[in-house]
C-alpha positions as CSV (number, residue, x, y, z in Angstrom):
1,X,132.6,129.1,40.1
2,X,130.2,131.3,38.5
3,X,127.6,132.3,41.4
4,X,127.9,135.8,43.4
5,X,128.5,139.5,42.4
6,X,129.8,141.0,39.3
7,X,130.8,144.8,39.5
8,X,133.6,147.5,39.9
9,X,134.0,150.4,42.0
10,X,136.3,153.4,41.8
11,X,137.4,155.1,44.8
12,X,139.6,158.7,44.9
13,X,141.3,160.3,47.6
14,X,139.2,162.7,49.6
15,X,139.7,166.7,48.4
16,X,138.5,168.1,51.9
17,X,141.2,166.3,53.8
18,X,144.2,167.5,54.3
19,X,146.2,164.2,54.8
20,X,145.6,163.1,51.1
21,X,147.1,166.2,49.7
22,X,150.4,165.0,49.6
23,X,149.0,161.3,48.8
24,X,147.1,162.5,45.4
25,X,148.7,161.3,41.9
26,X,151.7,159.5,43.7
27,X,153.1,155.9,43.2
28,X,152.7,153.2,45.4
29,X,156.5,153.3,45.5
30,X,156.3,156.6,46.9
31,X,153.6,155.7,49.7
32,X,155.9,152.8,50.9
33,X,158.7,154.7,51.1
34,X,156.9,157.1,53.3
35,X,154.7,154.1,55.1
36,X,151.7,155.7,54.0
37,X,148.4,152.9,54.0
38,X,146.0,153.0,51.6
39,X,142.5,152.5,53.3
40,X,138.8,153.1,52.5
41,X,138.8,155.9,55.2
42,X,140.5,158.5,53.1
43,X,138.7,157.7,50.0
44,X,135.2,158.8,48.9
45,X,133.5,156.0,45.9
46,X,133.0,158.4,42.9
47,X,131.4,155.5,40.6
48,X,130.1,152.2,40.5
49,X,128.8,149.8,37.6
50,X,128.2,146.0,36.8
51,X,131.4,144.4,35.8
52,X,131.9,141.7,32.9
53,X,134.1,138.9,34.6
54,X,135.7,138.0,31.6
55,X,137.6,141.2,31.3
56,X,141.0,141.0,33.2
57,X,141.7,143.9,35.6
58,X,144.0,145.9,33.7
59,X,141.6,145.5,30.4
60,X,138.9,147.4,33.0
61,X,141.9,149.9,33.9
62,X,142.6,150.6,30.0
63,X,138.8,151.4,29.4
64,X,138.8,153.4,32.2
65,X,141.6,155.5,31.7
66,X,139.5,156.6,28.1
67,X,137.0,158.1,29.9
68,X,134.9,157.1,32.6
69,X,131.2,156.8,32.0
70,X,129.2,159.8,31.7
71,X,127.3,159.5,35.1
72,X,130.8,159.4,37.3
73,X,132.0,161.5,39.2
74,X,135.3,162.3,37.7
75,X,136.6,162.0,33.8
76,X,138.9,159.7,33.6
77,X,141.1,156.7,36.1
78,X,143.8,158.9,37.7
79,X,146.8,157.6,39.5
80,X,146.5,157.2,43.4
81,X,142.8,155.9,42.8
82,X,141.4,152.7,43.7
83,X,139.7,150.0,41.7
84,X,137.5,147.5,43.6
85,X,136.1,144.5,41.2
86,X,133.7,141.9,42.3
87,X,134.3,138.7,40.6
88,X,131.8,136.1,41.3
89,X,131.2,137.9,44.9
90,X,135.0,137.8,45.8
91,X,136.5,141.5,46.2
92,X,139.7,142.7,45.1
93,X,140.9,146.4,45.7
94,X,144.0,147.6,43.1
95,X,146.0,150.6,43.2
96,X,146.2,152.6,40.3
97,X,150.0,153.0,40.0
98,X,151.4,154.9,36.7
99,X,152.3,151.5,34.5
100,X,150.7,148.8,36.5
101,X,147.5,148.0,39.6
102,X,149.2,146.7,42.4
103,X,146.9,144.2,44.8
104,X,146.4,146.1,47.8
105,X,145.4,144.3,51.3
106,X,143.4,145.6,54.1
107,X,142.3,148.8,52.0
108,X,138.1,148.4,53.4
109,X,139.0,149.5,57.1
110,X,135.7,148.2,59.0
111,X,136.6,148.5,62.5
112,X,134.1,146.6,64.3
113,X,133.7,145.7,68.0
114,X,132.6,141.9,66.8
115,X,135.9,141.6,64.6
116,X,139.4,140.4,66.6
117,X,140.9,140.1,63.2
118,X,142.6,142.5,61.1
119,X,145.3,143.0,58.1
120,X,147.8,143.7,60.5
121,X,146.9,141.2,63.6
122,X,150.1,138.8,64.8
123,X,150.5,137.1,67.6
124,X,146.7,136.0,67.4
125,X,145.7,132.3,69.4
126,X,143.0,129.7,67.9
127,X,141.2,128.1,70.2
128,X,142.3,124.7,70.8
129,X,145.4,125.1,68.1
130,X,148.8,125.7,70.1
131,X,151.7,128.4,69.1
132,X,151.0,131.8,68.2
133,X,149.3,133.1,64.5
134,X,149.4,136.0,61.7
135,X,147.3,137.2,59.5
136,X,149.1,135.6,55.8
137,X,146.1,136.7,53.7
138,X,142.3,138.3,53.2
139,X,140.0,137.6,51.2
140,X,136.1,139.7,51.1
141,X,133.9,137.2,49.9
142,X,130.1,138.2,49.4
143,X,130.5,141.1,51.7
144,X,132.0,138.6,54.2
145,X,135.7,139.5,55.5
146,X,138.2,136.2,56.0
147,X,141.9,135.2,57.1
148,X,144.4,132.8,55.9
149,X,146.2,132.4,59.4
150,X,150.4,131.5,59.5
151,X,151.9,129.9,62.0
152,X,154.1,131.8,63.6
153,X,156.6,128.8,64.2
154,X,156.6,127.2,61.3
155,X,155.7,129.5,58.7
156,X,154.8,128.2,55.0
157,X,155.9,124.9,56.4
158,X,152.6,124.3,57.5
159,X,149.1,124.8,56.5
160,X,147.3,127.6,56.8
161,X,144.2,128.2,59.2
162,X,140.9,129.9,57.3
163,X,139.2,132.2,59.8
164,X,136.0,134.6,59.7
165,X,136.5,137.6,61.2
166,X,136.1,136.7,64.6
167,X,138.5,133.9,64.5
168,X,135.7,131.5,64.0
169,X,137.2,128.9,61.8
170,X,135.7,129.0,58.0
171,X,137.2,126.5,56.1
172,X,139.8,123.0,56.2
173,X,143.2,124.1,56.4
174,X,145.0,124.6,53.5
175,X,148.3,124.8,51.6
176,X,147.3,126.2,48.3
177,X,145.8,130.1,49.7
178,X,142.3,131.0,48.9
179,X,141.5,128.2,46.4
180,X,138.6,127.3,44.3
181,X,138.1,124.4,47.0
182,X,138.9,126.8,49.8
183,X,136.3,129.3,48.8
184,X,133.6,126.8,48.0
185,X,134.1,125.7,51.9
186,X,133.5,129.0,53.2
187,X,130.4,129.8,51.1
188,X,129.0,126.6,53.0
189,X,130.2,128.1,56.2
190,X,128.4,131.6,54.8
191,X,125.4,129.7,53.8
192,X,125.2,128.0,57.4
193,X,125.9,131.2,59.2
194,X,122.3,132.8,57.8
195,X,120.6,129.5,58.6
196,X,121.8,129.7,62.1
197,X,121.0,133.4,62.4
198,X,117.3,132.7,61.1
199,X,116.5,129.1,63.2
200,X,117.7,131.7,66.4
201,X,115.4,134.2,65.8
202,X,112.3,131.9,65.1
203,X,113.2,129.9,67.9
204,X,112.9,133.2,70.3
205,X,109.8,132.9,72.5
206,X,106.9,135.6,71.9
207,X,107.0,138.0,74.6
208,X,104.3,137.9,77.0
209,X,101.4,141.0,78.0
210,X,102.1,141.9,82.0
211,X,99.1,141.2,83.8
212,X,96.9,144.3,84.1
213,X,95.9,145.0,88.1
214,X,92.2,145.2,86.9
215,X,92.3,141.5,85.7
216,X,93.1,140.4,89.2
217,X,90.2,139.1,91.5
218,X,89.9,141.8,94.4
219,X,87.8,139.4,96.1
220,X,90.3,137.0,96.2
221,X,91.7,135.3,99.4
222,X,94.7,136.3,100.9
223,X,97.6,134.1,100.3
224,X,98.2,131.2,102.4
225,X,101.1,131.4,105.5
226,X,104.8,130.8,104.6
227,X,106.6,127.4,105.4
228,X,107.9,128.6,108.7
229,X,104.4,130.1,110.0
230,X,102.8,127.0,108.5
231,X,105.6,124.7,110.4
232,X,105.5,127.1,114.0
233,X,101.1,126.4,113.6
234,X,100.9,122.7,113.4
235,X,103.7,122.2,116.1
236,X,102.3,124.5,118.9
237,X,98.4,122.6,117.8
238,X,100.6,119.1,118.1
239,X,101.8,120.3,121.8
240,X,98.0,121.2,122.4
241,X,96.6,117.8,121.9
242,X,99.7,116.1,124.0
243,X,98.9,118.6,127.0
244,X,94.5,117.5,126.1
245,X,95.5,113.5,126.1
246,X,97.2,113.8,128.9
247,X,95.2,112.2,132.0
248,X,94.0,114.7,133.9
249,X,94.1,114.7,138.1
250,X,92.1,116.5,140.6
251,X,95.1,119.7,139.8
252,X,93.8,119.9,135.9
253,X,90.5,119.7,136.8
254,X,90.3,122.7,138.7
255,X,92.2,124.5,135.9
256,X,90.2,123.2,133.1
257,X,87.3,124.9,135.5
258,X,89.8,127.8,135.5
259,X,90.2,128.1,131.4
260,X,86.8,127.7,131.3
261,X,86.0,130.7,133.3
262,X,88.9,132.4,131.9
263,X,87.8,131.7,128.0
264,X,84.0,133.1,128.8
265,X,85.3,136.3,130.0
266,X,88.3,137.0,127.8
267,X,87.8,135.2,124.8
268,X,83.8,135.3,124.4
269,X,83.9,138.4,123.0
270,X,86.4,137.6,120.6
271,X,84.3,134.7,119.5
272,X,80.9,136.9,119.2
273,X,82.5,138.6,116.8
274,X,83.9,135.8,114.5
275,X,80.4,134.0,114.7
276,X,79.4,137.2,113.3
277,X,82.0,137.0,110.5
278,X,81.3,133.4,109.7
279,X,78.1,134.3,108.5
280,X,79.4,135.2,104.9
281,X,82.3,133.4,104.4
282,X,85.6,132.1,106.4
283,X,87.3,134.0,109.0
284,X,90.5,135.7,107.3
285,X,93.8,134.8,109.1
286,X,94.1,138.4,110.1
287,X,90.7,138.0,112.8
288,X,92.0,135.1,114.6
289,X,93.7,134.8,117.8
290,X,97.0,133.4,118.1
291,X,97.2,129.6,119.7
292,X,100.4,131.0,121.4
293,X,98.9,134.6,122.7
294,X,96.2,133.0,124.2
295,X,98.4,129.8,125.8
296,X,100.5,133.2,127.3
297,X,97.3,134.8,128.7
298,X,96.3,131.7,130.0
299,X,99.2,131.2,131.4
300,X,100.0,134.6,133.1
301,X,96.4,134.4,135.0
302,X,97.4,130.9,136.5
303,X,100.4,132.6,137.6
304,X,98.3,135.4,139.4
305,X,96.2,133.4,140.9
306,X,98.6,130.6,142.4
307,X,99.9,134.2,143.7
308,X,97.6,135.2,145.3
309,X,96.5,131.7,147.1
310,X,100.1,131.5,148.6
């Protein structure tokens, strides 16, 4: 395994805030006695540098506490600082106690709204896995934060599950904690992730210009009738043509003779003015009288006149 990030950070406790007074240049001993934590929130990074992975962590502590490099913040390591190192792109955080660096867990504190897992989550459910899970280990590998996930049944009876944050699974399960094998799986899983993210973005369509109102054809014909206007048209024309085929006795004749009159005095106008109109082009739906408005005025002068006869 030789690919990833090489380097070290050093963290100290925050001067301005007044929490880490009483936390400054004490033992881990001390803190869990107290149940203090020991997260990135109260600590402000006062160097970073390129790390040689053959050097062990406490050989790095040993040159440190000589004397930091000259561009540092501070002089030398103190106690109640943390040391980050970046082996290979996996991240380990170690707290500087007096004669030893203890191996701290959940120390970057990244709340996230995207992230259901943390150091301290229990009681946690994997899709499609049954009984209940905790969080047994972390690991950050380049940049990425992951799980090894207990069973909260069984225990170290059983394998472990490897989840990303968001309780996607990462890797196979596994006995044997964050293994060379282990770790190779989820740098697939990492390298698969960025292919995804990248294929979903090119695959997004280009957004389209809105139609301006000058590119549309003011001349243009009005849209054609809805269904149901369409539909109520061609049934009153269909009843039309039955009442026309009908044979007609000596009672239709005299009220064909009737329309006829009837259609030169009310509708001729109507029609003078649409002859007038056909001229240039078709007559818009908006000129035309309705079949049914003029079946109702034909209709209501029958009515007078059979009125007036009797």
């Amino acid at each position: 395994m030789s690919e990833g990030l090489n380097q070290y950070v050093v963290y100290r406790l925050k001067r301005a805030l007044r929490e880490t007074r009483v936390l400054r240049h004490q033992s881990f001993q001390y803190l869990q006695k107290y149940q203090m934590k020991v997260i990135s929130d109260l600590y402000d990074q006062i160097y970073l540098s390129e790390f040689d992975p053959s050097l062990s962590p406490l050989q790095l502590r040993r040159q440190l506490e000589k004397e930091l490099p000259a561009d540092s913040a501070g002089e030398t390591l103190e106690i109640s600082d943390v040391l980050a190192i970046t082996r290979y792109g996996i991240t380990s955080a170690y707290y500087v106690d007096p004669d030893k660096l203890v191996s701290l867990t959940g120390f970057f504190h990244v709340p996230s709204s995207r992230e259901l897992l943390t150091t301290e989550t229990a009681d946690f459910q994997i899709e499609g896995r049954p009984g209940t899970w905790l969080v047994a280990e972390d690991i950050w590998i380049d940049g990425n934060h992951f799980f090894l996930m207990q069973n909260q049944f069984f225990g170290r009876k059983a394998a472990c599950a490897v989840l990303d944050s968001r309780g996607h699974p990462a890797a196979e399960d596994t006995t044997n904690g964050f293994s060379d094998a282990v770790i190779k799986q989820i740098r697939e899983y990492i390298h698969g992730q960025k292919s995804e993210n990248k294929n979903s973005v090119a695959d997004e369509p280009p957004e389209l210009e809105p139609i301006q109102s000058s590119d549309i054809d003011e001349r243009s014909e009005p849209p054609p009738a809805s269904g149901n206007e369409s539909g109520r048209i061609g049934v009153v024309g269909s009843i039309v043509e039955q009442i026309d085929s009908k044979p007609k006795n000596a009672a239709d004749k005299k009220l064909d003779a009737n329309k006829t009159e009837f259609e030169k005095t009310d509708i001729a106008p109507d029609k003078g003015k649409r002859k007038k109109k056909r001229r240039h082009r078709k007559i818009p739906l908006r000129y035309r009288s309705s079949v049914l408005e003029r079946l109702r005025r034909y209709q209501t002068k029958l009515a007078e006149e059979r009125r007036k006869k009797e």
